[in-house]
ROVEX-596530 format. One record per atom (N, C-alpha, C, CB): residue number from 1; x, y, z. Coordinates in nm, 3 decimals, decimal comma. Glycine has a CB too. Layout:
// residues N
<num NUM&u X&v Y&w Z>
...
//
This chain:
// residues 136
<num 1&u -1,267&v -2,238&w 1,198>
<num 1&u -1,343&v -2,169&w 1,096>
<num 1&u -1,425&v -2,267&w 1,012>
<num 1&u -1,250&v -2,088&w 1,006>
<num 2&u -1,386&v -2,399&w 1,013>
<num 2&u -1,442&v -2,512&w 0,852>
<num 2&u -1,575&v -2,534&w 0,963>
<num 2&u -1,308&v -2,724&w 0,781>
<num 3&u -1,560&v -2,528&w 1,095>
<num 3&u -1,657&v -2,596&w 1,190>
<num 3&u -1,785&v -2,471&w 1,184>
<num 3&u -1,575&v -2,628&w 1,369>
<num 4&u -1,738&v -2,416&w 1,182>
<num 4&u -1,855&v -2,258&w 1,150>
<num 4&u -1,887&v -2,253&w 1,045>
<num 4&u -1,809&v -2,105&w 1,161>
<num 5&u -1,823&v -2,235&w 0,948>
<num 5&u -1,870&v -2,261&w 0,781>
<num 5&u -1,978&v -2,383&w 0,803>
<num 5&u -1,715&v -2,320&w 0,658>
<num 6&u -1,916&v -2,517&w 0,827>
<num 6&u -2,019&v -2,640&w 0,844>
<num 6&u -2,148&v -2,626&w 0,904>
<num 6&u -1,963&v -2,741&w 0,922>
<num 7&u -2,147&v -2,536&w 1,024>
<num 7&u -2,250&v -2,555&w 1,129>
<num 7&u -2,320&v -2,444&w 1,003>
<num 7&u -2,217&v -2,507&w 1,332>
<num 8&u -2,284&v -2,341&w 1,013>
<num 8&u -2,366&v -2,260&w 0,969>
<num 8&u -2,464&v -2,312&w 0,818>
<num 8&u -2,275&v -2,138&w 0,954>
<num 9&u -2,358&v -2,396&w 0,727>
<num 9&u -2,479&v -2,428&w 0,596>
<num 9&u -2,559&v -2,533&w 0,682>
<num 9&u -2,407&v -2,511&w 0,414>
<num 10&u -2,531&v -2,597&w 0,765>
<num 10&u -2,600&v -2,701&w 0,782>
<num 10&u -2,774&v -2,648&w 0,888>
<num 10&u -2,475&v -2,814&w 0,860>
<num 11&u -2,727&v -2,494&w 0,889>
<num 11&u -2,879&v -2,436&w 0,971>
<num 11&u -2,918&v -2,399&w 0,887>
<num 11&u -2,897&v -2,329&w 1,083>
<num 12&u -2,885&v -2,343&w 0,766>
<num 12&u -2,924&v -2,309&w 0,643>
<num 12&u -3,018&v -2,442&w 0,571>
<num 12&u -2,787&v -2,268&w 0,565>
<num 13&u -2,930&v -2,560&w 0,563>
<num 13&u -2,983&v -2,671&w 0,537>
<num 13&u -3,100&v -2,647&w 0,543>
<num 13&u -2,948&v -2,765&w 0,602>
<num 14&u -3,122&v -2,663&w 0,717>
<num 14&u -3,204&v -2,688&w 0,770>
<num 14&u -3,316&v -2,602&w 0,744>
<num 14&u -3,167&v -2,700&w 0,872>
<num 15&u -3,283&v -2,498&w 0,733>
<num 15&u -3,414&v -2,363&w 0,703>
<num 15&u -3,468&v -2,356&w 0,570>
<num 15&u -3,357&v -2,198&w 0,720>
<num 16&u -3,415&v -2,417&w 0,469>
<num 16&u -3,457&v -2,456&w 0,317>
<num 16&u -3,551&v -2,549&w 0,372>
<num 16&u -3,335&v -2,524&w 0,201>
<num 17&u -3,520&v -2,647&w 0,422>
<num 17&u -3,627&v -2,775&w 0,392>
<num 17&u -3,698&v -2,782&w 0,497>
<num 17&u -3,569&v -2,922&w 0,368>
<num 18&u -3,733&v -2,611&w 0,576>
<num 18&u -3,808&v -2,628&w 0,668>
<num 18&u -3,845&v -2,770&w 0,793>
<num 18&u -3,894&v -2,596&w 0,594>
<num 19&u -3,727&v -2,792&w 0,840>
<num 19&u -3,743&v -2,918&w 0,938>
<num 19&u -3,673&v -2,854&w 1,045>
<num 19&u -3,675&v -3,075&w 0,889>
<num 20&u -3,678&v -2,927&w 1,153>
<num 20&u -3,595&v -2,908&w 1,281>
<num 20&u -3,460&v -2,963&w 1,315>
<num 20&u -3,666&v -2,952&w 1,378>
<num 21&u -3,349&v -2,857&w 1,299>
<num 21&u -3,244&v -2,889&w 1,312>
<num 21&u -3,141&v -2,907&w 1,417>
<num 21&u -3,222&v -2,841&w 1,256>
<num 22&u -3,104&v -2,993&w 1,515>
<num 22&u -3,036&v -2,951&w 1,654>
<num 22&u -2,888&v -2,979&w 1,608>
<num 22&u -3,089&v -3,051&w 1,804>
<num 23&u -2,823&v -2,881&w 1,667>
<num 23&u -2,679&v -2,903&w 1,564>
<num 23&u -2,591&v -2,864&w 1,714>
<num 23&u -2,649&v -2,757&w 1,380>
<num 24&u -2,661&v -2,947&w 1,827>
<num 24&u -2,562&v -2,978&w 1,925>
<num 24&u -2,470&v -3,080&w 1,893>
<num 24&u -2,620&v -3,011&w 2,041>
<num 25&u -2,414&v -3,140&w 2,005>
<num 25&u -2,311&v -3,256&w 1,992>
<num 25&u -2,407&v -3,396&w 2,002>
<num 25&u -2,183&v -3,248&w 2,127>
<num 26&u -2,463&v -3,401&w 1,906>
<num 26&u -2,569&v -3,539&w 1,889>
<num 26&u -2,466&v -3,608&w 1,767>
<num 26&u -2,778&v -3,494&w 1,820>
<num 27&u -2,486&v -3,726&w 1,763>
<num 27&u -2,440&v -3,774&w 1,671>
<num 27&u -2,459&v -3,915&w 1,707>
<num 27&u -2,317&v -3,726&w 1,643>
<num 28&u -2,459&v -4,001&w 1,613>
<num 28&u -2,468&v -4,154&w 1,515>
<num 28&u -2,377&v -4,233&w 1,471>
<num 28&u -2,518&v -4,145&w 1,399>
<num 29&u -2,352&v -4,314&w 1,597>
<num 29&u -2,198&v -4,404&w 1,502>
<num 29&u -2,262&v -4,554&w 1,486>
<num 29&u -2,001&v -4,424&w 1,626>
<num 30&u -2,211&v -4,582&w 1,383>
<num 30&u -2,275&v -4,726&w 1,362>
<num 30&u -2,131&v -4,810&w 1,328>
<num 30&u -2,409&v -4,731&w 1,216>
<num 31&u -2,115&v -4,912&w 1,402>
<num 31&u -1,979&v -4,969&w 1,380>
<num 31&u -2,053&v -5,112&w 1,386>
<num 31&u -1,841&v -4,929&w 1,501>
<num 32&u -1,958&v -5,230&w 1,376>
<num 32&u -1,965&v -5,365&w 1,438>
<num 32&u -2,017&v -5,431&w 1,343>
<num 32&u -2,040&v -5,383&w 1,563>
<num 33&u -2,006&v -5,407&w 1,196>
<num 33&u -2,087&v -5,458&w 1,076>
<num 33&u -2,026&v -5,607&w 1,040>
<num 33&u -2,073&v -5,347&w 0,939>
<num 34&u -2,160&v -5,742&w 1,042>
<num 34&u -2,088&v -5,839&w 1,019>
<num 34&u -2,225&v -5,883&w 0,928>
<num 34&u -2,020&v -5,927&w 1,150>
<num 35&u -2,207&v -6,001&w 0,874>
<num 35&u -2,324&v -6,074&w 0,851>
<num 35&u -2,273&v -6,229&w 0,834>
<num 35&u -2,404&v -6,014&w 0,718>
<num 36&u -2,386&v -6,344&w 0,828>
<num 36&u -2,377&v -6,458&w 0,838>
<num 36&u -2,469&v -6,522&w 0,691>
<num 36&u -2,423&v -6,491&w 0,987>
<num 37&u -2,409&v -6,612&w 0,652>
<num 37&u -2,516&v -6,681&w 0,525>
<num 37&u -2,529&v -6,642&w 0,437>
<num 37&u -2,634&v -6,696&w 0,531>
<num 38&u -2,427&v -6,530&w 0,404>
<num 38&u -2,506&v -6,437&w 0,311>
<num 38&u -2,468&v -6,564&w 0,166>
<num 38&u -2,425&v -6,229&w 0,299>
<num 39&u -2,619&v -6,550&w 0,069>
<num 39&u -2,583&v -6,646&w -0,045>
<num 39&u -2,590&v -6,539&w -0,139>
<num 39&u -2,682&v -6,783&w -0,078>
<num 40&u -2,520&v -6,583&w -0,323>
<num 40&u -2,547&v -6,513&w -0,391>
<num 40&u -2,644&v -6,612&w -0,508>
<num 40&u -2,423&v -6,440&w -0,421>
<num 41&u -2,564&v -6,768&w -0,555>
<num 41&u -2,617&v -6,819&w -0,576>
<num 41&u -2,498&v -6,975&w -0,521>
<num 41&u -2,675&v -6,766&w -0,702>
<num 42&u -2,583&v -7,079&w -0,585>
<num 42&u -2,472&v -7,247&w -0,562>
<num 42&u -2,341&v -7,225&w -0,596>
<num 42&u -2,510&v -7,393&w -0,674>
<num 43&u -2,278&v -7,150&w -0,639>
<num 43&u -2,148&v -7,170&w -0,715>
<num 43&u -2,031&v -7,114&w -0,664>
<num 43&u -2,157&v -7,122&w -0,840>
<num 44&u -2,052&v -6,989&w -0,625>
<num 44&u -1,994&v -6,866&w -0,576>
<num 44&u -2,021&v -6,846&w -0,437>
<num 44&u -2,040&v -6,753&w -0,649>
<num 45&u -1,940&v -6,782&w -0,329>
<num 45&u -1,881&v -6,669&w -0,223>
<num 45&u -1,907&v -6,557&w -0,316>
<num 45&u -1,702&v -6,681&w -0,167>
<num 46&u -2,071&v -6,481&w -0,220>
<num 46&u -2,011&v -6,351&w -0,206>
<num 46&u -1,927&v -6,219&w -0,190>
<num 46&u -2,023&v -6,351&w -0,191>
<num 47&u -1,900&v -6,146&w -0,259>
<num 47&u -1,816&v -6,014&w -0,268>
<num 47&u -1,878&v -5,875&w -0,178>
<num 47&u -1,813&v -5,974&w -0,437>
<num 48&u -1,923&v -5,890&w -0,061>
<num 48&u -2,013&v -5,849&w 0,005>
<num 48&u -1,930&v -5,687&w 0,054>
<num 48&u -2,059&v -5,971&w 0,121>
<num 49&u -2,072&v -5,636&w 0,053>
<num 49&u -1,978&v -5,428&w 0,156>
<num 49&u -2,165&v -5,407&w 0,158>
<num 49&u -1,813&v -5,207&w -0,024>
<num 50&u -2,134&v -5,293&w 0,246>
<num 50&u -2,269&v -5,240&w 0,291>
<num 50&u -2,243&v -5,084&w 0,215>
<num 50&u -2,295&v -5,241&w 0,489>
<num 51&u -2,370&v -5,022&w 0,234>
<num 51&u -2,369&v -4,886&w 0,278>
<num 51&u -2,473&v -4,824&w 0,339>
<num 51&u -2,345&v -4,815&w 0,188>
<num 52&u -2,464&v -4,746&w 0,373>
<num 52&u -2,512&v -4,704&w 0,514>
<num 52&u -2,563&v -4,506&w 0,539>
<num 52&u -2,355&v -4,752&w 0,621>
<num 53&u -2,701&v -4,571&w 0,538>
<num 53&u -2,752&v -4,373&w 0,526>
<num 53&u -2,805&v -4,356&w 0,679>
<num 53&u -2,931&v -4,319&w 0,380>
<num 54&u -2,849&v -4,238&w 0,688>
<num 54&u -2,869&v -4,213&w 0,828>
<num 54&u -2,979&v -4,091&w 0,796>
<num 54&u -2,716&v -4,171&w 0,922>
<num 55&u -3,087&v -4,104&w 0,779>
<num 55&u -3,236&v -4,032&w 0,717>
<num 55&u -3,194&v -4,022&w 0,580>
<num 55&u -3,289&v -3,865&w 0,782>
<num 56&u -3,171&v -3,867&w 0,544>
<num 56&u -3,148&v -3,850&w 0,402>
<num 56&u -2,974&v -3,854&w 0,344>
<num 56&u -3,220&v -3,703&w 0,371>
<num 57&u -2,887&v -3,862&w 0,471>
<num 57&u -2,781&v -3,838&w 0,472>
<num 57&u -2,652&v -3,976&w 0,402>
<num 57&u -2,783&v -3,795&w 0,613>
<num 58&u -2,587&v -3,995&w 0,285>
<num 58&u -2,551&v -4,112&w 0,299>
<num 58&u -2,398&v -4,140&w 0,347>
<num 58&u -2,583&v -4,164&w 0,182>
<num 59&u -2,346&v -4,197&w 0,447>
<num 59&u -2,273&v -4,238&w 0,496>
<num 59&u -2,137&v -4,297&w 0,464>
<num 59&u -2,330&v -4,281&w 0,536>
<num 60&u -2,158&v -4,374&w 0,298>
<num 60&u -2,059&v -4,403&w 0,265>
<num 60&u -2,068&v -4,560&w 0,257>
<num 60&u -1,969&v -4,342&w 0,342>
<num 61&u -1,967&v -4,618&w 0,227>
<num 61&u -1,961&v -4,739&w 0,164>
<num 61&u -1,821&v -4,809&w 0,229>
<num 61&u -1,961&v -4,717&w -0,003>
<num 62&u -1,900&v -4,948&w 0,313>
<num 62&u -1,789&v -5,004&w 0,388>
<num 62&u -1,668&v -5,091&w 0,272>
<num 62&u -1,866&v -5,117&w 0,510>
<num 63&u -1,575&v -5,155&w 0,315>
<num 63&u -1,446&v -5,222&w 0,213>
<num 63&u -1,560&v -5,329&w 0,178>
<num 63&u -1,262&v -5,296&w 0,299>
<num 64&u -1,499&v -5,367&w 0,057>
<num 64&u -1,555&v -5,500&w -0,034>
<num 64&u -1,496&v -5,622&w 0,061>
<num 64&u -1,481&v -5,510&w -0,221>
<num 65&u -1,527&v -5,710&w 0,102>
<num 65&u -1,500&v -5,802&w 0,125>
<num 65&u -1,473&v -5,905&w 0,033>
<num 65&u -1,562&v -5,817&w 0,191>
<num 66&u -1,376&v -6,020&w -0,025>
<num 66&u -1,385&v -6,086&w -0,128>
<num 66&u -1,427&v -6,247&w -0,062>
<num 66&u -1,245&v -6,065&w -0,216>
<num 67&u -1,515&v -6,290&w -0,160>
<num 67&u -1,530&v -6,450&w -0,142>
<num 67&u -1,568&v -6,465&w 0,015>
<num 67&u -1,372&v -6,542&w -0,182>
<num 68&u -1,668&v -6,382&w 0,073>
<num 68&u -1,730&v -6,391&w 0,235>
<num 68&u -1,868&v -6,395&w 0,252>
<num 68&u -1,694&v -6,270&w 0,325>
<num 69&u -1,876&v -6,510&w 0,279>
<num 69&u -1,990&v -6,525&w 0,346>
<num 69&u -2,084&v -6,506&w 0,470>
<num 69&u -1,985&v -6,589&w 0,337>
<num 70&u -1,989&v -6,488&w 0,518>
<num 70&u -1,981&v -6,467&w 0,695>
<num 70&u -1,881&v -6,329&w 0,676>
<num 70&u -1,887&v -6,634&w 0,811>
<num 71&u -1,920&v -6,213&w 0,674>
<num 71&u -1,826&v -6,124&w 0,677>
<num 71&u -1,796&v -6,069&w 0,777>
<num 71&u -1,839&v -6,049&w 0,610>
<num 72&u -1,674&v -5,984&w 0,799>
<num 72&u -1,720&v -5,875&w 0,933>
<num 72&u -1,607&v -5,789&w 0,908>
<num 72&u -1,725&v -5,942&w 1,118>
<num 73&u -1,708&v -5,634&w 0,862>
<num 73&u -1,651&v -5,542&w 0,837>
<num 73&u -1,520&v -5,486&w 0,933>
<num 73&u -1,749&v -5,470&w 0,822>
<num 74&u -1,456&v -5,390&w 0,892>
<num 74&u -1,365&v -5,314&w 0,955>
<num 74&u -1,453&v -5,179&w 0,988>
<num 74&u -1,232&v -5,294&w 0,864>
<num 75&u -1,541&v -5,127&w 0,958>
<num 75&u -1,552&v -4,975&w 0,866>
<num 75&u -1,683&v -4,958&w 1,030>
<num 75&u -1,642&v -4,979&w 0,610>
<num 76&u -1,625&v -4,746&w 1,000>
<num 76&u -1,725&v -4,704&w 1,125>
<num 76&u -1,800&v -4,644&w 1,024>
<num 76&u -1,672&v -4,600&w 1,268>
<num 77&u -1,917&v -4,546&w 1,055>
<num 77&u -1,945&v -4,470&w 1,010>
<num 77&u -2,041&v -4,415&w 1,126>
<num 77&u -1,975&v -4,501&w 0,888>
<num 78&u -2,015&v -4,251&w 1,061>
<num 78&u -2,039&v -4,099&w 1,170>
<num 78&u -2,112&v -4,021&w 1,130>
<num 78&u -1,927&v -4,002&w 1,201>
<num 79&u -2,222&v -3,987&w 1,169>
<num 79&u -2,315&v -3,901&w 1,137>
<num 79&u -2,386&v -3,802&w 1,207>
<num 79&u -2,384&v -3,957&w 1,099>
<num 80&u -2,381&v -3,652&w 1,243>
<num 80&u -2,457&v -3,577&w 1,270>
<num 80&u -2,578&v -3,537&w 1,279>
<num 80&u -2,432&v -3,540&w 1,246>
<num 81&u -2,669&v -3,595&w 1,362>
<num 81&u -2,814&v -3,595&w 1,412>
<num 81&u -2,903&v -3,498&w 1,359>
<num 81&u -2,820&v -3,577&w 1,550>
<num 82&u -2,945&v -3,459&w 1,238>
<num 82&u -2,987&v -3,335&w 1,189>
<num 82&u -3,155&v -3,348&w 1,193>
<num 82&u -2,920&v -3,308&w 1,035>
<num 83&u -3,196&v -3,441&w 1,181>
<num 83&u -3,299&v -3,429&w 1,225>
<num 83&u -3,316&v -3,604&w 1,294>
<num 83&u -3,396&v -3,365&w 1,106>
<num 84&u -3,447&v -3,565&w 1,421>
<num 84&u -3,421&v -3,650&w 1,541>
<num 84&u -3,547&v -3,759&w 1,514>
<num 84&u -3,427&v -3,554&w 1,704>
<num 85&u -3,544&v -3,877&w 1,521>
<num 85&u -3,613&v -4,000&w 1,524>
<num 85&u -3,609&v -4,034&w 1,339>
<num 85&u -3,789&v -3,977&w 1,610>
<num 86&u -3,458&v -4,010&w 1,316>
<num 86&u -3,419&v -4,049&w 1,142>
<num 86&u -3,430&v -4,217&w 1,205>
<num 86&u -3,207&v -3,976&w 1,050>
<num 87&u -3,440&v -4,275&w 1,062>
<num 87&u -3,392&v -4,378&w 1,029>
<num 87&u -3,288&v -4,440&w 0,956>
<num 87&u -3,453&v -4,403&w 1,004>
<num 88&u -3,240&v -4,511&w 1,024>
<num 88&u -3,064&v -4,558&w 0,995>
<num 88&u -3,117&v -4,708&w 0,895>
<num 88&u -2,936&v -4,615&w 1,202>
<num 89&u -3,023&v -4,691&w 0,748>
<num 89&u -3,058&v -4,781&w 0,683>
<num 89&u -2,937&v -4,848&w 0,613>
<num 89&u -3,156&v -4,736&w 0,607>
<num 90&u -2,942&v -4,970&w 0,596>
<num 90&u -2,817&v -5,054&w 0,562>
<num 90&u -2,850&v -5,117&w 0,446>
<num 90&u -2,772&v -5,158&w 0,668>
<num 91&u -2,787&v -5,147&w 0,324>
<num 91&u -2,787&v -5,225&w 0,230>
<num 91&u -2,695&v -5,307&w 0,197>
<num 91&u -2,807&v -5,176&w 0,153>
<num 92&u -2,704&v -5,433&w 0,262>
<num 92&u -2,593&v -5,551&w 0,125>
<num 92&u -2,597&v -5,543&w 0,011>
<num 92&u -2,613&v -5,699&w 0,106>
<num 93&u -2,470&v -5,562&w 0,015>
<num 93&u -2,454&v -5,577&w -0,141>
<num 93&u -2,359&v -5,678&w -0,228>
<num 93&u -2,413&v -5,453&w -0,183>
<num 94&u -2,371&v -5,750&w -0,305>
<num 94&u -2,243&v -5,801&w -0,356>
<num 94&u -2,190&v -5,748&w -0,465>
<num 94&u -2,247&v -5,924&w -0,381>
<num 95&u -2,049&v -5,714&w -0,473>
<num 95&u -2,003&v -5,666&w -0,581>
<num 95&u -1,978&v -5,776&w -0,730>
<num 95&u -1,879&v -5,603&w -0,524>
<num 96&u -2,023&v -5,744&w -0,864>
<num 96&u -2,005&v -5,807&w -0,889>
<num 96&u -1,889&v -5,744&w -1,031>
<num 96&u -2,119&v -5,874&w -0,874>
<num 97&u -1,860&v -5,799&w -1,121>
<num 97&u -1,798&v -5,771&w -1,264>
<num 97&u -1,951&v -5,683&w -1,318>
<num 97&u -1,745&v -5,949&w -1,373>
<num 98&u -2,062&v -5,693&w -1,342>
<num 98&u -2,158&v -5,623&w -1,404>
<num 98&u -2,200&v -5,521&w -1,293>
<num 98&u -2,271&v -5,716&w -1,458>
<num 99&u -2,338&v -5,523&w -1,333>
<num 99&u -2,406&v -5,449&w -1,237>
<num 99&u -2,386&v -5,561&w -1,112>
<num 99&u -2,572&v -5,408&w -1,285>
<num 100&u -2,404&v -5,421&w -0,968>
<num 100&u -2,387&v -5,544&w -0,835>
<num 100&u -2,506&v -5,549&w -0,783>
<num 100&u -2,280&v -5,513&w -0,702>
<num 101&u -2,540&v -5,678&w -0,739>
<num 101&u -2,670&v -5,762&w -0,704>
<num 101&u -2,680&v -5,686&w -0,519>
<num 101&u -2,632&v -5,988&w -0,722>
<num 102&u -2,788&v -5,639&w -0,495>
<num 102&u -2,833&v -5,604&w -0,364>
<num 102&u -2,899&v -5,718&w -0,300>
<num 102&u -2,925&v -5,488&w -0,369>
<num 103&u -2,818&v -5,810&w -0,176>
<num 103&u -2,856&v -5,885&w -0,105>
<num 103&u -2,986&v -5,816&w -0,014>
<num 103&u -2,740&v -5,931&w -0,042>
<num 104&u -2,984&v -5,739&w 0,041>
<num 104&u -3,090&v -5,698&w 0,122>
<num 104&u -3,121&v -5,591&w 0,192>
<num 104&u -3,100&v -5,762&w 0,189>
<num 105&u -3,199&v -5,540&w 0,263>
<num 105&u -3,208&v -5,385&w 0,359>
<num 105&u -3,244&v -5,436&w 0,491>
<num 105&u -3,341&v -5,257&w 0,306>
<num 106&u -3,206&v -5,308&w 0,582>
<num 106&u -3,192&v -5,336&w 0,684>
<num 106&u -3,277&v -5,175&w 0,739>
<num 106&u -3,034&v -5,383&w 0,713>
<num 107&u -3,353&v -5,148&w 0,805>
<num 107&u -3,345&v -5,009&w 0,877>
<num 107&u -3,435&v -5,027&w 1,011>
<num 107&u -3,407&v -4,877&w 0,772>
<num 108&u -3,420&v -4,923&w 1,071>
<num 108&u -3,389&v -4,910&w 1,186>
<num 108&u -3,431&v -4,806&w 1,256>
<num 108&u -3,284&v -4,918&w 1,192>
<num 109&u -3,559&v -4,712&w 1,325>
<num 109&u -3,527&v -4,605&w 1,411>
<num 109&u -3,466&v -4,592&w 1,519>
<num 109&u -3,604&v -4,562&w 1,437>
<num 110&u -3,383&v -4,455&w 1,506>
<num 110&u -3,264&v -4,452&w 1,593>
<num 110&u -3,339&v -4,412&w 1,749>
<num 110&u -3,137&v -4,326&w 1,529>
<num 111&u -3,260&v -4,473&w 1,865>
<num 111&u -3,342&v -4,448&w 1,960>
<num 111&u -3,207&v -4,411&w 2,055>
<num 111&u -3,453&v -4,575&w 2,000>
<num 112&u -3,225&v -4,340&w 2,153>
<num 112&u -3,110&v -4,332&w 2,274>
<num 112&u -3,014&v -4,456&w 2,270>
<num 112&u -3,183&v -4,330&w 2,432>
<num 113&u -2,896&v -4,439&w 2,307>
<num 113&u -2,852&v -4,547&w 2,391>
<num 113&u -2,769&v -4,621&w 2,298>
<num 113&u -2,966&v -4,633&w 2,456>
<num 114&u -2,694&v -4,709&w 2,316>
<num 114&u -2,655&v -4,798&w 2,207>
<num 114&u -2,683&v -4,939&w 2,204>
<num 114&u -2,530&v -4,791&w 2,195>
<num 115&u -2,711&v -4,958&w 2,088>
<num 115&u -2,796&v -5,079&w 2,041>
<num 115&u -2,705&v -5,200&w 1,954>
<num 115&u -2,921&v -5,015&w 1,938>
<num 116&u -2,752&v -5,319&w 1,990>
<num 116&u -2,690&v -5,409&w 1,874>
<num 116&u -2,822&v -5,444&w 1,807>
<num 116&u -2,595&v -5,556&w 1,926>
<num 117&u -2,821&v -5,448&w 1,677>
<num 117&u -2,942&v -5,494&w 1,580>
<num 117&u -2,901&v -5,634&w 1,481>
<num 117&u -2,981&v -5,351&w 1,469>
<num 118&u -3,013&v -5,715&w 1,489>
<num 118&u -3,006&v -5,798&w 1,385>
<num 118&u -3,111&v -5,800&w 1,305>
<num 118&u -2,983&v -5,913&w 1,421>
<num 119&u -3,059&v -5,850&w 1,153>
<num 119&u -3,137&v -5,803&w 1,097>
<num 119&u -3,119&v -5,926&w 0,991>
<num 119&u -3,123&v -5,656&w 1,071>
<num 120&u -3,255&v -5,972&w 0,955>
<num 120&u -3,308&v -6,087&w 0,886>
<num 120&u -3,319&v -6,090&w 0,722>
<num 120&u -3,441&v -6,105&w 0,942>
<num 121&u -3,236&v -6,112&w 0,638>
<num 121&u -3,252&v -6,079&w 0,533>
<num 121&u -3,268&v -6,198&w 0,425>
<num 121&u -3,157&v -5,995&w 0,518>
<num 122&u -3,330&v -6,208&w 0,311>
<num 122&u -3,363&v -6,339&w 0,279>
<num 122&u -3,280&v -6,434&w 0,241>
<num 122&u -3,437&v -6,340&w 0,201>
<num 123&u -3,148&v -6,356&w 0,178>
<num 123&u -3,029&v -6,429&w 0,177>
<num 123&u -2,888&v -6,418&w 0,288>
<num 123&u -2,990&v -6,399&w 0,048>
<num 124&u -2,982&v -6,412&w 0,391>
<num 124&u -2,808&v -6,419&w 0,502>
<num 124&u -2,894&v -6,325&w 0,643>
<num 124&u -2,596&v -6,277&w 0,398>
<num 125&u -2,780&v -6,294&w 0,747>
<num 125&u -2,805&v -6,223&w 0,856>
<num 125&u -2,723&v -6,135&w 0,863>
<num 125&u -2,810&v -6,284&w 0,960>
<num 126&u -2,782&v -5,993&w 0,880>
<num 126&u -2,651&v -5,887&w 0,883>
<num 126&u -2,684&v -5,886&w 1,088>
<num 126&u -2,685&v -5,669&w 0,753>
<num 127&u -2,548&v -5,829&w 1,107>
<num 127&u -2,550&v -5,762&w 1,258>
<num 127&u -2,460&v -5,656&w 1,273>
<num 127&u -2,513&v -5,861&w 1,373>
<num 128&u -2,492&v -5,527&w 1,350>
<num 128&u -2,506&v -5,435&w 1,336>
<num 128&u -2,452&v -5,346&w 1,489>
<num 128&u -2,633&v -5,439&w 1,281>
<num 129&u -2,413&v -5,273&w 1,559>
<num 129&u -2,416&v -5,183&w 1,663>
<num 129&u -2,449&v -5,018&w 1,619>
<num 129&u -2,277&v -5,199&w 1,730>
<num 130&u -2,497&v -4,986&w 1,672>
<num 130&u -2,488&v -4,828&w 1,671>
<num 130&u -2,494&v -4,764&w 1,822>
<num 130&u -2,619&v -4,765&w 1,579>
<num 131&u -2,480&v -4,604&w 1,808>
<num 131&u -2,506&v -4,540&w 1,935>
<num 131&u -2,549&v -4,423&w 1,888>
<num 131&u -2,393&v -4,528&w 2,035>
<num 132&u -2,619&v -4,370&w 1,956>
<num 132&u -2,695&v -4,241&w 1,961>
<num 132&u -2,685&v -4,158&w 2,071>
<num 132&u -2,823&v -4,262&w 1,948>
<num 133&u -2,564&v -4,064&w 2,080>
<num 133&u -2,528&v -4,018&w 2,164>
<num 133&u -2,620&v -3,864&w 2,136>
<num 133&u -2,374&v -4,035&w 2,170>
<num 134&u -2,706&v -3,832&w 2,267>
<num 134&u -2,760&v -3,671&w 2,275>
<num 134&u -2,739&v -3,655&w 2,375>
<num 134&u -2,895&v -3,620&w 2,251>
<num 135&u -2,613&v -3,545&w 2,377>
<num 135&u -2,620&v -3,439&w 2,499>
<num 135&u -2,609&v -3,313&w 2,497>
<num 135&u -2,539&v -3,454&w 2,582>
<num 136&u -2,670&v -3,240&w 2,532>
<num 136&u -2,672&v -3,100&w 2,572>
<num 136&u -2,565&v -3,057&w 2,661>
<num 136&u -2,794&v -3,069&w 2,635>
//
């Protein structure tokens, strides 16, 4: 029943904001989250986590890592294909005691198949997998 309730607002969604909705078994996993270099400034190890949207949709927020520079997440994240040629977008971040400092962005159009991405950021290298599974 929660899967019918779901499907159904999510055609609704879809019919508000007038776009095209395929609410087959498509879906978006993005796992394998690491990065390299990441700096914050001379003194300090980064407190580094991502988060992670998938068009307008946001995904959620991987574990904090403490004192990493070279990180590499644990965290998946799953997303339902609601509308097709979205862009998948990643943000570093370091956590800090104040406001937290955004190392960099990352995005991406999603294409068939599964992909490893790297991605060049001015303070460090994130790397990335996803898959884009569409089947009918």
């Amino acid at each position: 029943m929660a899967s019918l309730s779901l499907s159904l607002g999510l055609l609704v969604l879809c019919t508000l904001a007038l776009v095209h909705c395929d609410l087959d078994d498509v879906q978006v996993r993005v796992w394998g989250l690491s990065a390299s270099n990441l700096k914050v400034d001379l003194l300090s190890q980064p407190d580094p986590y991502v988060k992670v949207w998938y068009g307008p949709a946001f995904g959620g927020m991987s574990s904090i890592l403490k004192n990493q520079a070279n990180p590499t997440w644990p965290d998946e994240f799953n997303f339902l294909d609601m509308i097709h040629n979205s862009v998948l977008k990643l943000e570093v971040w370091d956590n800090n005691v104040g406001p937290d400092h955004r190392l960099g962005t990352c995005t991406t159009t999603i294409r068939p198949g599964t992909h490893t991405e790297t991605c060049h950021l001015k303070k460090g290298t994130v790397y990335y997998t996803y898959s884009y599974d569409y089947s009918h």
